[in-house]
N, C-alpha and C positions, 0 to 999 in steps of 0.2 A: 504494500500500500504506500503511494507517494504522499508526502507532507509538505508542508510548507517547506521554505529553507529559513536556516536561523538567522539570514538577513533581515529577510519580509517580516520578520516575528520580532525582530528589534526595532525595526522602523515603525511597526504596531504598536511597541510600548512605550515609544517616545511623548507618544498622545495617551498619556496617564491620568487618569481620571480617580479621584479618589470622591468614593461614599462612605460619609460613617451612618453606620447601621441605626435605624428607629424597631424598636420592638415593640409588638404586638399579639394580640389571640384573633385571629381571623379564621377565613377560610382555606381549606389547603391546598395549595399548588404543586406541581408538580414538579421536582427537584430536574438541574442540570444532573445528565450520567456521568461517572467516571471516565473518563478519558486516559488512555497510554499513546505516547509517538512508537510508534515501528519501525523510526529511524534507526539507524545501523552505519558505522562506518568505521573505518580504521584508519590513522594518519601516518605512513610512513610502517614502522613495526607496530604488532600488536605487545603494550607494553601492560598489561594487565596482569597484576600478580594475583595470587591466592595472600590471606594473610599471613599465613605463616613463615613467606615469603621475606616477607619485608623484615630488613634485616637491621634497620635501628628501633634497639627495645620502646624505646619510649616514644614513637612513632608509631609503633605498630600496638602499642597500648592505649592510643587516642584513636585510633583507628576502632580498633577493635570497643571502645566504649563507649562510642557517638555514633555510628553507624545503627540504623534502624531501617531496618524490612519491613517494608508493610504489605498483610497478607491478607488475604479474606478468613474468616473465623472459619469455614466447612472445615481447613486444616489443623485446626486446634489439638484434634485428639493424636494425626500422624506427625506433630512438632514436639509435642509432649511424650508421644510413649515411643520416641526414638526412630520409629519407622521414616520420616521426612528423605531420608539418602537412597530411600527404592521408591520412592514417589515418580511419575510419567518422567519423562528424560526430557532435556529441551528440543532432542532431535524429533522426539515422539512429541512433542508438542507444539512443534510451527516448522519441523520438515528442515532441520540446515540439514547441510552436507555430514554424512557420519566422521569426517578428518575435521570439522572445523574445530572451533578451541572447547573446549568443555563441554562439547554435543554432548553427552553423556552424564552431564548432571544435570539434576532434578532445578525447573524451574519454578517455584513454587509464592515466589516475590511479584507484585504488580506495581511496584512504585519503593523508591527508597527514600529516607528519612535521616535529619541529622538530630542527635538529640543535644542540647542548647541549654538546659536548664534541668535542673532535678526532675520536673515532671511536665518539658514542655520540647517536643518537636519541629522541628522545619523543615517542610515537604513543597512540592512543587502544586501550585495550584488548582492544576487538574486533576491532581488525587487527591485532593479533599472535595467533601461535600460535607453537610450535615446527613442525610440517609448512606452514605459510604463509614459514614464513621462507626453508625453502631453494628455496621458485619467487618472492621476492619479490627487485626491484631498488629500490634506494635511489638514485632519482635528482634530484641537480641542474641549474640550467639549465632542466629543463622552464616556459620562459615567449616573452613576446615581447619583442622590443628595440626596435617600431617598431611601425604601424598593419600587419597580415600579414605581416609579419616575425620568424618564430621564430626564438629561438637557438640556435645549433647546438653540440648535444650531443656533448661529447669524450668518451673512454675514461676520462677524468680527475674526472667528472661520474657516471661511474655505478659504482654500489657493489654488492656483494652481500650479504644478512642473515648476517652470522659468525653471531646466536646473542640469542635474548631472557634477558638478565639480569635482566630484574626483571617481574613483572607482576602487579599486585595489581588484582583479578576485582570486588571491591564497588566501586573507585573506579574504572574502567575507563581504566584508567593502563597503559602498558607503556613497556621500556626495553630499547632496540636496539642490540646494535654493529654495526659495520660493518667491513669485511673486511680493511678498512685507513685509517690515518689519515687527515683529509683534508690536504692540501698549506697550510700555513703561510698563502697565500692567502685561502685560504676562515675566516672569521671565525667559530667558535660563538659562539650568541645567549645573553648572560644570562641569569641564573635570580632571578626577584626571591625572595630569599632575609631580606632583611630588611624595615621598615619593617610589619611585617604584610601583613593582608589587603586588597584594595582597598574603599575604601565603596560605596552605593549612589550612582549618578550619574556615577561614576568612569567615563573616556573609556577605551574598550579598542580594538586593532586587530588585527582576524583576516588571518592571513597564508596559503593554501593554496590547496586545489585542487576548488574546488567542483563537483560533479558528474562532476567527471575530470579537464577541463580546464585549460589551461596556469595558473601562479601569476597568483591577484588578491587583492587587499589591498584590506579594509574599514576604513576610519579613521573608522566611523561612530557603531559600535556603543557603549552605555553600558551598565553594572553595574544591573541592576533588581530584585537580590536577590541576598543574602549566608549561606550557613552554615558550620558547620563546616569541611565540604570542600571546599564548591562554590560557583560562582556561576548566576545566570541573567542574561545577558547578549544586545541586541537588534542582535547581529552579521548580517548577513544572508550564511547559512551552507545549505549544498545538502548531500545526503550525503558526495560527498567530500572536504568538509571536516573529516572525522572523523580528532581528532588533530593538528590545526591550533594553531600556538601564537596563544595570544592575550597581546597585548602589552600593557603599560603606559604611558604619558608617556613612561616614562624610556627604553623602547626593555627591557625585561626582561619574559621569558616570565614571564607573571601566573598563565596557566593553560592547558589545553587540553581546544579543543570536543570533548565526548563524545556530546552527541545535541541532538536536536532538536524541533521543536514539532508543526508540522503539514505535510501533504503537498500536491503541486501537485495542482490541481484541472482536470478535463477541460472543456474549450470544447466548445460545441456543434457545432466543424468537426470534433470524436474528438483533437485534440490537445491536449495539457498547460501549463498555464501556472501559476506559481508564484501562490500565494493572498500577497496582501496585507492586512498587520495596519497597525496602527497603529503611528508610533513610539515611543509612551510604554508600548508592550507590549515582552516580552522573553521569551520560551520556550527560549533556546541554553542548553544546557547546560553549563556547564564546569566542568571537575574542576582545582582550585587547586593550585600546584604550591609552594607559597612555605615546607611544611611537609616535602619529598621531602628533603634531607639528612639528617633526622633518621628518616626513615622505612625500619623494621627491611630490607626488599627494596631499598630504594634507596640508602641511604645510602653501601655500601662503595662503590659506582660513582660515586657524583657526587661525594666528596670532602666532609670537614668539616674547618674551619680549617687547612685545605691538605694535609691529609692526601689523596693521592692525585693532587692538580692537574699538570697538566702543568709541567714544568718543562725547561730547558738546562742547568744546572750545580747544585750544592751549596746554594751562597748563596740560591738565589732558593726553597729550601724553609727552612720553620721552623725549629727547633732541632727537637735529636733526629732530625731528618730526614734522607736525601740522597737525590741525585735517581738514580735506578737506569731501566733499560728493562724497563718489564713491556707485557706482550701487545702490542710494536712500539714504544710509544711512551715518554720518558722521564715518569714520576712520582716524584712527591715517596713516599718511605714511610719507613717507623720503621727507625732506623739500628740494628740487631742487632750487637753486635762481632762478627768474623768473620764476618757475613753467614748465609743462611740457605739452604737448600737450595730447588730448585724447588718443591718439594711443603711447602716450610712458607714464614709469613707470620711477619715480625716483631711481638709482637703488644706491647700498649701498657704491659707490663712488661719493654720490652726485651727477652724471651727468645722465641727461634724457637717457633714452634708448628704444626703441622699447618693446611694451607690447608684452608679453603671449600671445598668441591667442587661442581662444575654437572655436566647431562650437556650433548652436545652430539652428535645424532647417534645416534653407538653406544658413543661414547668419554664417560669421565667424567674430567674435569680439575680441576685445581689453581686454583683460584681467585685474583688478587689483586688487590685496587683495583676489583674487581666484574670481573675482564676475565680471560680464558683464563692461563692459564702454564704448564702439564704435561699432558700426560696420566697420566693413577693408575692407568685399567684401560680395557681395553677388551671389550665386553659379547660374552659368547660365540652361536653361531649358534643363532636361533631368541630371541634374548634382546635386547631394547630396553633402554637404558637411559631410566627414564624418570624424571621427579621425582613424590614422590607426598606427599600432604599428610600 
């Protein structure tokens, strides 16, 4: 299937249009579907490692702890009870060539994920929805430890979609919680937040799940165009890459792949082999992420000058601050004398205020730090709560 190219799809996003969401209980409409790109292509060598691969430790431990699969839930019970590695093949599943690279592993991912925060994801726009979220698992682990050697998938490892908090549609950007924190263990990956934007030339590395398949990590790819939002980068990136953090030097999510350039091309035995470009070409799309604190949908979620950061005690938030437990987890927020009610938010003149409200479901909640805290109403029958621009 031919797609756009990641030029057309930048030049789309230059005319960015931001809505912030009004909530309501209406009637329901019909949700957009989930969307994958079928793009395929390889820039020069195919430089995609397995993780165990990568051979600086602490590279391959950011890797390995920000990386998120996201799956449909029917696979819940073969992620959990170890079967996932005899699951359909990717060959047995979209027909490549039996030589191409990993034909033979199980593709079982529809979109990848960076995880950014203890209990909050960044995926590419087209793989969120609100109706995708409650059949979607947010899993880690999905890779190998060894040459056929999968890792085995704990209960500790798989997550379920709480709820898309942010999702802005021209930059095909979304923003996931998950159902619960992840364990102290598990390290979220930085946000390059300062130094600007990367230049053209600039080394990036795509971390997910190409075509479905378990986690591979591209250390190959370079920056081949720069705008406003976006980059064009010569990652070598399959559809299920979509929403894949792309890294910087420093190990900080620079951005993430939203599309892609061109599609595998059919052999004359009828099977599929990815088309190869050159490497001084670069068609990956990716949507930059170095401006999302300050961006109207995102910002209460990921926190600004520590407003909202996770914290353990008092001290380790700014002035004006203390660290309280919202939606599970301790953050830092604006210290209100006598504190404020569920359904209000300390707001940054010190006086309580009325929270944010999302829907979530059928219920509409109390907003804080971008993350659940109350419910305010619950939508009566026959009535959706839905968000509407």
């Amino acid at each position: 299937m031919n797609t756009p190219s990641a030029r057309a799809a930048l030049q789309r996003w230059l005319a960015l249009a931001v809505a912030i969401a009004l909530t309501n209980c209406g009637e329901p409409n019909a949700q957009a579907p989930v969307g994958t790109d079928r793009s395929a292509v390889i820039y020069g060598t195919d430089d995609r490692q397995e993780l165990y691969e990568v051979a600086d430790a602490s590279a391959r431990a950011l890797f390995a702890d920000s990386a998120v699969a996201l799956i449909h839930a029917s696979w819940e019970d073969e992620l959990l009870g170890g079967d996932w590695w005899t699951t359909m093949s990717l060959r047995e599943q979209s027909g490549v060539c039996a030589n191409t690279e990993f034909a033979e592993q199980p593709a079982l991912a529809y979109c990848s994920g960076v995880l950014v925060d203890t209990d909050l994801v960044l995926t590419a726009g087209h793989c969120a929805s609100h109706n995708a979220c409650d059949d979607t698992l947010l899993v880690f682990d999905y890779a190998l430890r060894g040459p056929g050697n999968p890792q085995v998938i704990g209960p500790d490892a798989v997550y379920r979609c709480q709820g898309v908090l942010a999702l802005d549609a021209g930059r095909d950007i979304a923003l996931l919680q998950l159902d619960r924190p992840v364990p102290p263990s598990r390290q979220p990956a930085p946000l390059r937040v300062t130094d600007g934007p990367l230049g053209v030339g600039a080394s990036v590395t795509l971390s997910g799940f190409p075509d479905g398949i378990p986690l591979k990590i591209d250390r190959g790819g370079r920056v081949v165009a720069v705008d406003n939002t976006s980059y064009l980068t010569s990652s070598d990136a399959f559809s299920g890459n979509s929403g894949s953090g792309v890294f910087d030097e420093q190990g900080r999510v620079a951005g993430l792949l939203v599309s892609g350039n061109l599609d595998y091309e059919e052999t004359a035995d009828g099977c599929l082999v990815p088309i190869v470009l050159s490497d001084t070409l670069g068609g990956e799309g990716v949507t930059r992420t170095d401006d999302l604190p300050d961006h109207p949908m995102f910002a209460d979620a990921l926190g600004v000058d520590g407003l909202c950061g996770p914290c353990t005690n008092d001290t380790e938030c700014p002035a004006s601050q203390v660290c309280q437990t919202v939606g599970g987890t301790p953050r830092c927020v604006l210290d209100c004398a006598g504190g404020c009610t569920e359904t209000e938010t300390c707001g940054t003149n010190l006086q309580c205020q009325p929270s944010a409200t999302s829907c979530f479901g059928n219920e509409l909640w109390a907003m804080r730090c971008g993350r659940q805290q109350a419910i305010v109403q619950r939508c009566g029958v026959g009535e959706l709560c839905m968000d509407s621009a």
